[in-house]
DODOBA-950315 format. One record per residue: residue number from 1; x, y, z of N, C-alpha, C in turn. Coordinates in Angstrom, 2 decimals. Example, Ala and Ser with C-alpha at 12.3 -4.5 7.8 and 13.67 -1.06 7.14 Angstrom:
2
+-----+---------+---------+---------+---------+---------+---------+---------+---------+---------+
| seq |     nc1 |     nc2 |     nc3 |    cac1 |    cac2 |    cac3 |     cc1 |     cc2 |     cc3 |
+-----+---------+---------+---------+---------+---------+---------+---------+---------+---------+
|   1 |   13.19 |   -5.69 |    7.80 |   12.30 |   -4.50 |    7.80 |   13.20 |   -3.30 |    7.80 |
|   2 |   12.85 |   -2.25 |    7.08 |   13.67 |   -1.06 |    7.14 |   12.90 |    0.03 |    7.87 |
+-----+---------+---------+---------+---------+---------+---------+---------+---------+---------+
This chain:
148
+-----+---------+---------+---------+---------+---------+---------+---------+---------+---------+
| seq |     nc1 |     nc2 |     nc3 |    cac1 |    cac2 |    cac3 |     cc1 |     cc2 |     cc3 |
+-----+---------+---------+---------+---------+---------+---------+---------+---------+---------+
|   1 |    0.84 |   -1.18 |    0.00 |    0.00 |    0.00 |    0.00 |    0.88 |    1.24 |    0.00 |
|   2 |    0.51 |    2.24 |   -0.66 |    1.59 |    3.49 |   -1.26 |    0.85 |    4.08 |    0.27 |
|   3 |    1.79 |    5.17 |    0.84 |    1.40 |    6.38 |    1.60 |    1.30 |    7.44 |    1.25 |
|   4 |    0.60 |    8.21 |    1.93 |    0.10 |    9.60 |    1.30 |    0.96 |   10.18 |    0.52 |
|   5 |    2.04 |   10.52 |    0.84 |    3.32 |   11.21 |   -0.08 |    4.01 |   10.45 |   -0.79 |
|   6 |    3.24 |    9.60 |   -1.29 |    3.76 |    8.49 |   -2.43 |    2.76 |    8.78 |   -3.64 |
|   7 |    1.40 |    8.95 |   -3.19 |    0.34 |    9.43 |   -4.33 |   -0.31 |   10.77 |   -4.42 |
|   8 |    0.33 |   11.62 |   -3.23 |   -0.41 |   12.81 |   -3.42 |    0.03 |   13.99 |   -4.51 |
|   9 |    0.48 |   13.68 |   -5.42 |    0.63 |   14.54 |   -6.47 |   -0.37 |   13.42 |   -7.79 |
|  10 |   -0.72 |   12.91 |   -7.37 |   -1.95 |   12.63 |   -8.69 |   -3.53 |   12.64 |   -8.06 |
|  11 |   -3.37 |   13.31 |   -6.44 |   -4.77 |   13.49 |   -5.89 |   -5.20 |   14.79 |   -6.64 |
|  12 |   -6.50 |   15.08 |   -7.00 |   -7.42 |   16.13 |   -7.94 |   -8.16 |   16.43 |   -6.58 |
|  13 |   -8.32 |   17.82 |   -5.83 |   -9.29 |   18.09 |   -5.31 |  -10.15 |   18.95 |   -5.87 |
|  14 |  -11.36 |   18.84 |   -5.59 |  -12.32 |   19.32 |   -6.28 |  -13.21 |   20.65 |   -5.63 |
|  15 |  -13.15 |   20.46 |   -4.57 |  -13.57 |   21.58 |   -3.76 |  -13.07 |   21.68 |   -2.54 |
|  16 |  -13.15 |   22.78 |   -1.71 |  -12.75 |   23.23 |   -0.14 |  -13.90 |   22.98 |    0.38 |
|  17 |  -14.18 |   22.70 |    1.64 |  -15.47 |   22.96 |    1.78 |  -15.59 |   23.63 |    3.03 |
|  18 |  -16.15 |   24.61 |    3.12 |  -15.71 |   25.72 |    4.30 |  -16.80 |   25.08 |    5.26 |
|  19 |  -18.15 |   24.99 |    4.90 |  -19.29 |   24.60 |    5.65 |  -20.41 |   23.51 |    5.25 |
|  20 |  -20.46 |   22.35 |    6.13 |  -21.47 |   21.41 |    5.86 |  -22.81 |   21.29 |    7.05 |
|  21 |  -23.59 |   21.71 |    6.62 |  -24.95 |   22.12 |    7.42 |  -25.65 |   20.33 |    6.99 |
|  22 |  -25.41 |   19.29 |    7.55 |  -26.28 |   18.56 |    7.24 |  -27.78 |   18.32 |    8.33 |
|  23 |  -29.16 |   18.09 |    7.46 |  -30.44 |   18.41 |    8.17 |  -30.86 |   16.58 |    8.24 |
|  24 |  -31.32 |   16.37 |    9.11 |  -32.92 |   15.27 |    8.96 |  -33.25 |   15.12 |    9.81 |
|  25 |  -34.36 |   15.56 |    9.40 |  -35.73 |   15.65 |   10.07 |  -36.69 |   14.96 |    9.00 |
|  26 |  -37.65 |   14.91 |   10.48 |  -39.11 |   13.72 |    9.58 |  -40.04 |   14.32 |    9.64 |
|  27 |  -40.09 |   15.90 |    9.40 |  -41.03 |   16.75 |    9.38 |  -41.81 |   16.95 |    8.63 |
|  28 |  -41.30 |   16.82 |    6.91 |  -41.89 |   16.85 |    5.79 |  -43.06 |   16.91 |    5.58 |
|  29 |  -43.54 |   15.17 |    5.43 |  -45.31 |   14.85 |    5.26 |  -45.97 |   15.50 |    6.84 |
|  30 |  -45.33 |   15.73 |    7.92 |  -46.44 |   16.31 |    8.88 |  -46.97 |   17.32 |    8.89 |
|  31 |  -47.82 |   17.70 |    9.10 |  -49.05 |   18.61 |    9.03 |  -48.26 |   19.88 |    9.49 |
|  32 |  -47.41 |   20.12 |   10.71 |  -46.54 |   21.02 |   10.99 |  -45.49 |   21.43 |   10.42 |
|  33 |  -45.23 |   21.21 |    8.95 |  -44.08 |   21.26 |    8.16 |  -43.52 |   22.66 |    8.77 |
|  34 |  -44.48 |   23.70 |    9.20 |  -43.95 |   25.49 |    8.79 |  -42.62 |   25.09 |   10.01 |
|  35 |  -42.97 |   24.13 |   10.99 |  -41.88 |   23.71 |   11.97 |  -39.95 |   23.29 |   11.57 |
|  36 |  -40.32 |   22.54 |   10.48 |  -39.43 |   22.26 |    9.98 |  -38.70 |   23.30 |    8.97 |
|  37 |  -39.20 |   24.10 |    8.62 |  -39.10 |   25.07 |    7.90 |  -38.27 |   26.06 |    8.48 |
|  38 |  -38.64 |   26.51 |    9.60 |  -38.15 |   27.54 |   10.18 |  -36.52 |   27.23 |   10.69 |
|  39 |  -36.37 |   25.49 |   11.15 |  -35.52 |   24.96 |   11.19 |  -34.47 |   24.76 |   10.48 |
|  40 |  -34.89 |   24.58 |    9.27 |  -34.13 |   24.37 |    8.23 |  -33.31 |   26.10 |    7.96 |
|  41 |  -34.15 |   26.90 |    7.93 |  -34.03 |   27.99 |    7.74 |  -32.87 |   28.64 |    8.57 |
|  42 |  -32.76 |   28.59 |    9.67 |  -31.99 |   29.07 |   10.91 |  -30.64 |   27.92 |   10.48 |
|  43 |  -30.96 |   26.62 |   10.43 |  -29.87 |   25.95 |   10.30 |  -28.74 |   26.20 |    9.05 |
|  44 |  -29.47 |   26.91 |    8.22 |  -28.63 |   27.41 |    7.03 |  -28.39 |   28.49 |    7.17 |
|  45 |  -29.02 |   29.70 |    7.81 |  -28.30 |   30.65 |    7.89 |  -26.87 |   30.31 |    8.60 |
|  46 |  -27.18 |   30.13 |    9.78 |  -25.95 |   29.98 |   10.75 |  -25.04 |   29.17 |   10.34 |
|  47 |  -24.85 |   28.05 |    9.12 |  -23.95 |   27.58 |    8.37 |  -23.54 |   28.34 |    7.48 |
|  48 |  -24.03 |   29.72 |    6.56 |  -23.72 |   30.15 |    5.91 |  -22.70 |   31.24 |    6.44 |
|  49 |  -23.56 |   31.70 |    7.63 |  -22.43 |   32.60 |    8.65 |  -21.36 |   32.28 |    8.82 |
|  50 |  -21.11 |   30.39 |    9.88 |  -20.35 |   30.63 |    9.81 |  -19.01 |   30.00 |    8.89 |
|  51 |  -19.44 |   29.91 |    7.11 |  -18.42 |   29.79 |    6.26 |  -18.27 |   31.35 |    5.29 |
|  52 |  -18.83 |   32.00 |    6.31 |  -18.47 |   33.44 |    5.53 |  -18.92 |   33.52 |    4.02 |
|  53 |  -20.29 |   33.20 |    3.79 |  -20.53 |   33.39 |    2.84 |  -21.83 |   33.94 |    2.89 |
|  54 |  -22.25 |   35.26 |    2.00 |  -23.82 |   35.99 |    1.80 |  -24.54 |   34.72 |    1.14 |
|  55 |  -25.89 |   34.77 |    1.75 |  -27.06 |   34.76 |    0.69 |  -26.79 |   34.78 |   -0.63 |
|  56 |  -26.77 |   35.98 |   -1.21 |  -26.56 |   35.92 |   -3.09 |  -25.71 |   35.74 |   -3.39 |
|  57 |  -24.67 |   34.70 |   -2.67 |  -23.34 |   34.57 |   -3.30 |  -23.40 |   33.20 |   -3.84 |
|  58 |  -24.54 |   32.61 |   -3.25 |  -25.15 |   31.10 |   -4.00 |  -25.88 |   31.34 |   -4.63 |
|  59 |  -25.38 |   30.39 |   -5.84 |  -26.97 |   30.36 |   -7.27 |  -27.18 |   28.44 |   -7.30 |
|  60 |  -26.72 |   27.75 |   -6.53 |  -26.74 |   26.70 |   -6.38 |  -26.98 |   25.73 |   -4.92 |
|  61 |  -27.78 |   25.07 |   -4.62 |  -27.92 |   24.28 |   -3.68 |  -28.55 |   22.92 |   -3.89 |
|  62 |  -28.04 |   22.01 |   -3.54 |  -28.08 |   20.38 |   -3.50 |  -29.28 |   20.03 |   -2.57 |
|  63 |  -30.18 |   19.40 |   -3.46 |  -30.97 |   19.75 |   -1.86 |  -31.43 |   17.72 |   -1.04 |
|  64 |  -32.40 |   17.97 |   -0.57 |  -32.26 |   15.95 |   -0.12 |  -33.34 |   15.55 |   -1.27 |
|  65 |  -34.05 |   16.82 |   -1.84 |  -35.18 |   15.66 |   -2.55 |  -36.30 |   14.90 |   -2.35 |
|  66 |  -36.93 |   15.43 |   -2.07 |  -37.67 |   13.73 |   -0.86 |  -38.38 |   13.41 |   -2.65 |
|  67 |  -39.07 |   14.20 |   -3.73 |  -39.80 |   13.85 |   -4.31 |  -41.34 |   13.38 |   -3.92 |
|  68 |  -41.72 |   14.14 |   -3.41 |  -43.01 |   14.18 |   -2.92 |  -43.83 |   15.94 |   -3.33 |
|  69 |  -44.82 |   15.74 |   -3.55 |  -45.11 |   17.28 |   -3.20 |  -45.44 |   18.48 |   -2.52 |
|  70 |  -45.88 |   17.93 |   -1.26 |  -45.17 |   18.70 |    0.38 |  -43.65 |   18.48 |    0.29 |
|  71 |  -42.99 |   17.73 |    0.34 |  -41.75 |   17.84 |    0.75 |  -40.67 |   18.98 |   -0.07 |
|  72 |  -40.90 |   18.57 |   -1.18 |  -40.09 |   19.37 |   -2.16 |  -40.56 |   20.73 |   -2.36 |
|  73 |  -41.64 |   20.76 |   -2.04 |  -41.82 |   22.77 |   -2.05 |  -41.92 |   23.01 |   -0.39 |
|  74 |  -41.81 |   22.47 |    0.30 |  -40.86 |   22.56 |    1.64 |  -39.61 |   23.39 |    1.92 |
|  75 |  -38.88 |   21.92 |    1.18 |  -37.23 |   22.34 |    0.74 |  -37.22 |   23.31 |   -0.35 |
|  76 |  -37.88 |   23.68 |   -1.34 |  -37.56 |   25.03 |   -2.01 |  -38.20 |   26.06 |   -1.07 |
|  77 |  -39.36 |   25.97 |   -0.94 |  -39.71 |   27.56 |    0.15 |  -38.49 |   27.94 |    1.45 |
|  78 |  -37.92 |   26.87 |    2.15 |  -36.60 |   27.12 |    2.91 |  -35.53 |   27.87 |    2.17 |
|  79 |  -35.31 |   27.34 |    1.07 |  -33.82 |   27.81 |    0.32 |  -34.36 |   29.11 |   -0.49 |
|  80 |  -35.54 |   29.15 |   -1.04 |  -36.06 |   30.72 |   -1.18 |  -36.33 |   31.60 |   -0.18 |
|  81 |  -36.35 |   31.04 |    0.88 |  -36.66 |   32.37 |    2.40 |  -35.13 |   32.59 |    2.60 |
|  82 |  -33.88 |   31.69 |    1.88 |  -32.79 |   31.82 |    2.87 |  -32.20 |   33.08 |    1.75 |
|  83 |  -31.76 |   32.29 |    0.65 |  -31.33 |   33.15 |   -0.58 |  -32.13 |   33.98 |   -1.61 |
|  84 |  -33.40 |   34.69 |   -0.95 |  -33.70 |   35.70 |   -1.68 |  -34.43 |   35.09 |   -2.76 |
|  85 |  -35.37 |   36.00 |   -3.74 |  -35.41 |   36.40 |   -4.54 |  -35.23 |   37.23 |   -5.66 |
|  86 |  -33.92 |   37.60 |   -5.81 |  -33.74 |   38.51 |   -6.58 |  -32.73 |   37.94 |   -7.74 |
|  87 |  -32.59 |   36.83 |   -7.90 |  -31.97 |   35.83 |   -8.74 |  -32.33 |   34.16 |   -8.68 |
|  88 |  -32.25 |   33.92 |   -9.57 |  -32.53 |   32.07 |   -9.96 |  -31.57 |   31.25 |   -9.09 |
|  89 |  -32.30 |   30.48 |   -7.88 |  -31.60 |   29.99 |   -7.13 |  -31.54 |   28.05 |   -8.02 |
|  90 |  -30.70 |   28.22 |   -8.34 |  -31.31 |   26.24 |   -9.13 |  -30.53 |   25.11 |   -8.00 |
|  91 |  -32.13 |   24.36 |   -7.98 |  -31.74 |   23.34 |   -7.37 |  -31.28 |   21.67 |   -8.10 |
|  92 |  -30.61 |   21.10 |   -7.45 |  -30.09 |   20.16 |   -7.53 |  -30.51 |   18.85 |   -6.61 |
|  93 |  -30.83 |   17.32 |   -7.11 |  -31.05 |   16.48 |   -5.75 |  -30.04 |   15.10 |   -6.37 |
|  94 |  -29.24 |   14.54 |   -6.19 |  -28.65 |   13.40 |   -6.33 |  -29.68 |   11.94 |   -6.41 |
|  95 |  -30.69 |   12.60 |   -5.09 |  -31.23 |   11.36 |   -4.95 |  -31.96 |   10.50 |   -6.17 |
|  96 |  -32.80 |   11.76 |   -7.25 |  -33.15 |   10.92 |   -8.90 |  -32.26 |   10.11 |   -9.40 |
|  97 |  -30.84 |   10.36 |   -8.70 |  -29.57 |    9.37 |   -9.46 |  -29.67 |    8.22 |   -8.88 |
|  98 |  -29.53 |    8.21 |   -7.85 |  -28.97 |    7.19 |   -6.97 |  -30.07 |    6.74 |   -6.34 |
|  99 |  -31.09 |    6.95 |   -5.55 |  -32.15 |    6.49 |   -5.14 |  -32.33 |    6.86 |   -3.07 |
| 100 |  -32.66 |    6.84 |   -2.50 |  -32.67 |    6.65 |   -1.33 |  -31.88 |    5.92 |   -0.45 |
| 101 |  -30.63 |    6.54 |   -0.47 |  -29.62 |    5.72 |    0.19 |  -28.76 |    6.38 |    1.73 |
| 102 |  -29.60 |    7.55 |    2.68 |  -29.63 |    7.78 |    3.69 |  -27.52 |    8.56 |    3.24 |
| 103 |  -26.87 |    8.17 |    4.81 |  -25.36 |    9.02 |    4.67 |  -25.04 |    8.92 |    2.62 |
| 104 |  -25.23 |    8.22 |    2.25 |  -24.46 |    7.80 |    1.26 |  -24.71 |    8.59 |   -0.36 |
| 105 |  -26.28 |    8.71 |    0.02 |  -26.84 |    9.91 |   -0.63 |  -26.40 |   11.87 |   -0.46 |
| 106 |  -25.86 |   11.53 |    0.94 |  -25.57 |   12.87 |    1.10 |  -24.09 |   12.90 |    0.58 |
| 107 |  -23.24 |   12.10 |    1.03 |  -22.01 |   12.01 |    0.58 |  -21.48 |   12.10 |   -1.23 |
| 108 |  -22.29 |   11.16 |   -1.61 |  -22.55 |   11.99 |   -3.46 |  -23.27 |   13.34 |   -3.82 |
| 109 |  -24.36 |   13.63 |   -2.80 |  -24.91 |   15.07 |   -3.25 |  -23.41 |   16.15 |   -3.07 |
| 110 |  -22.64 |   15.79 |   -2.01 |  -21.59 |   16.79 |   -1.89 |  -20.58 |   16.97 |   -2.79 |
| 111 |  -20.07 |   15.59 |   -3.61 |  -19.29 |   15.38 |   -4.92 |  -20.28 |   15.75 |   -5.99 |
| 112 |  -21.36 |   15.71 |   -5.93 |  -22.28 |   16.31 |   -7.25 |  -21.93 |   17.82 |   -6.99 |
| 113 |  -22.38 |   18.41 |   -6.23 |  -22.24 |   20.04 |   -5.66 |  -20.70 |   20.06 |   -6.47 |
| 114 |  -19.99 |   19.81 |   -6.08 |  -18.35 |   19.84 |   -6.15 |  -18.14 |   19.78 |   -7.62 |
| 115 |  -18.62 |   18.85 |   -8.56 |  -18.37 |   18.43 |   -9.84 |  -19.16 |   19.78 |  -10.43 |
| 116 |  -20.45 |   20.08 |   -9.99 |  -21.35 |   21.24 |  -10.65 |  -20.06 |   22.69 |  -10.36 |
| 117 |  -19.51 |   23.25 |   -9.47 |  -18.87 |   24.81 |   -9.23 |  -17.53 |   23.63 |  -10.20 |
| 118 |  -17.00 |   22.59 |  -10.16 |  -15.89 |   22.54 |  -11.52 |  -15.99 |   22.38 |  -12.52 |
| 119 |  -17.34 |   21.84 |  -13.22 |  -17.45 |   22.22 |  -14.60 |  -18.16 |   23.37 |  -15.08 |
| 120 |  -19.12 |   24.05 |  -14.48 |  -20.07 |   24.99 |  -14.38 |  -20.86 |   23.99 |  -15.21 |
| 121 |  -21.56 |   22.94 |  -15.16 |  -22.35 |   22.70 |  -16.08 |  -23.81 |   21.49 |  -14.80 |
| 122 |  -24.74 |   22.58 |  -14.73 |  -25.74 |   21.76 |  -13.92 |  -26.90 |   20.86 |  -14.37 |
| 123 |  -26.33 |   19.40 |  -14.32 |  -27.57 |   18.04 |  -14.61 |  -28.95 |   18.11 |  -14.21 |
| 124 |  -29.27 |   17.71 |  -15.25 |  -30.92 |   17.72 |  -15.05 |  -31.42 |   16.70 |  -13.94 |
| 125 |  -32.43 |   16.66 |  -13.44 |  -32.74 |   15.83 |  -12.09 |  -33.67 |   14.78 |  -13.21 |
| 126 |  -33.11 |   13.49 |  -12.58 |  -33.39 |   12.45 |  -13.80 |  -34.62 |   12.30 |  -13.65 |
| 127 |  -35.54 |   11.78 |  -14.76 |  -37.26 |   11.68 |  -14.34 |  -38.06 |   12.98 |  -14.41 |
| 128 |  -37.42 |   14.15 |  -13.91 |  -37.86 |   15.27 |  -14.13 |  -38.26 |   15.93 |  -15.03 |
| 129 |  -40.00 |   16.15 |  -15.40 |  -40.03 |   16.52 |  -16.64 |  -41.01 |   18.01 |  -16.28 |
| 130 |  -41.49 |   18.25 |  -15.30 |  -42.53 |   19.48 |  -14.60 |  -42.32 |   19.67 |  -13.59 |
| 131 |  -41.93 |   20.77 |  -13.09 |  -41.18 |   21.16 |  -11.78 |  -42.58 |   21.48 |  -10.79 |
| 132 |  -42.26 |   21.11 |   -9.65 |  -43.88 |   21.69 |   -8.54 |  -44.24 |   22.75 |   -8.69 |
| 133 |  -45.62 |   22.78 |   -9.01 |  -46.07 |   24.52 |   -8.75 |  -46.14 |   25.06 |   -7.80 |
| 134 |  -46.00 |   24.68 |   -6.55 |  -45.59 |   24.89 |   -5.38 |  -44.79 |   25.94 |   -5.09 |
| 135 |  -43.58 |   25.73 |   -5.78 |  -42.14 |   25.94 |   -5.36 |  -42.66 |   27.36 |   -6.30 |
| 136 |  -41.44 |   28.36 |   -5.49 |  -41.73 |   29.86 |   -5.51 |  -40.75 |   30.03 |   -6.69 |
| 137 |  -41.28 |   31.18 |   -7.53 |  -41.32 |   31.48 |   -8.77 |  -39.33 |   31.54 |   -9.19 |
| 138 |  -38.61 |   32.01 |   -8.00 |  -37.23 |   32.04 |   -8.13 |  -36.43 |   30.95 |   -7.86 |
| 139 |  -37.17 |   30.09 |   -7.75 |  -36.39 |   28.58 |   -7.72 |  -36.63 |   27.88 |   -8.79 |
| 140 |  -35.36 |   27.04 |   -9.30 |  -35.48 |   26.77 |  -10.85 |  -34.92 |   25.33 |  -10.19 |
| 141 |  -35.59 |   24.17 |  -11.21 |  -34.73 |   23.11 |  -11.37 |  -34.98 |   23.01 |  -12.72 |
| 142 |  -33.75 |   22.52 |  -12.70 |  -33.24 |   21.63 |  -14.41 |  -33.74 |   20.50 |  -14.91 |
| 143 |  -34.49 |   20.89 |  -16.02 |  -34.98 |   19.45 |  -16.51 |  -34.19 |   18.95 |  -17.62 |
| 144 |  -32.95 |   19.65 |  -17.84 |  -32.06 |   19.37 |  -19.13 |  -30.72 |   20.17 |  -18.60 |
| 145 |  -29.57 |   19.24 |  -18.93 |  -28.64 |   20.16 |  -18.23 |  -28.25 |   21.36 |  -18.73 |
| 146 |  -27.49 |   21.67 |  -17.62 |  -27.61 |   23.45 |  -18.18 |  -26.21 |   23.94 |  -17.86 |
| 147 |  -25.92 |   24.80 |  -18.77 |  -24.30 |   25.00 |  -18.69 |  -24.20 |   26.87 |  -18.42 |
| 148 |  -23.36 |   26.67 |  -17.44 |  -22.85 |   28.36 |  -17.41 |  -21.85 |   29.02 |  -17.87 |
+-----+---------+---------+---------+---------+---------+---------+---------+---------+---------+
């Protein structure tokens, strides 16, 4: 087995990652979602704080996906109360890829995030062909990938 300073000049990193806010909660389908909401909400600010980064400095967020339609205009009404409206916030979920796979799902949403700010080019969410009407007018998902 090679040691670190045997292969670390052919390691590629792909991103820094200043801040990881990970959420779950089983709030979603309950009737009290605005609960989870507010949660979610506070929990991202104060991750965004503290990696020193504004609100409109994201046009991108990974989100869990549930694919439901409470859930998913849930998770967009959170990430639209956090980052504004005054630009196209596009979301992203791994889980259309991969399926429901709890840590393991989050652990690829973070290499998806990572692969999206190094190519600039954001994948369509697979299956996705009509986005919720739910979800507030400045949140965009991709139904075809989309390149910046």
């Amino acid at each position: 087995m090679l040691s670190f300073s045997e292969y670390a000049d052919e390691l590629v990193f792909l991103a820094q990652l200043k801040e990881v806010s990970p959420e779950h909660q089983a709030a979603y389908t309950h009737p009290a979602c605005g609960l989870y909401e507010a949660h979610d909400i506070k929990g991202t600010m104060q991750a965004l704080q503290r990696a020193g980064v504004q609100p409109n400095q994201v046009s991108y967020v990974e989100c869990h996906g549930t694919g439901t339609v409470l859930g998913d205009a849930v998770e967009a009404t959170s990430v639209g109360a956090v980052y504004g409206n005054k630009s196209p916030v596009w979301l992203g979920a791994i889980k259309s890829n991969v399926g429901h796979l709890e840590a393991a799902a989050g652990v690829l949403g973070v290499l998806k995030a990572a692969l999206v700010l190094q190519t600039q080019a954001l994948p369509a969410n697979l299956h996705l062909t009509q986005p919720n009407e739910a979800l507030p007018p400045h949140v965009r998902l991709p139904t075809e990938t989309t390149f910046e």
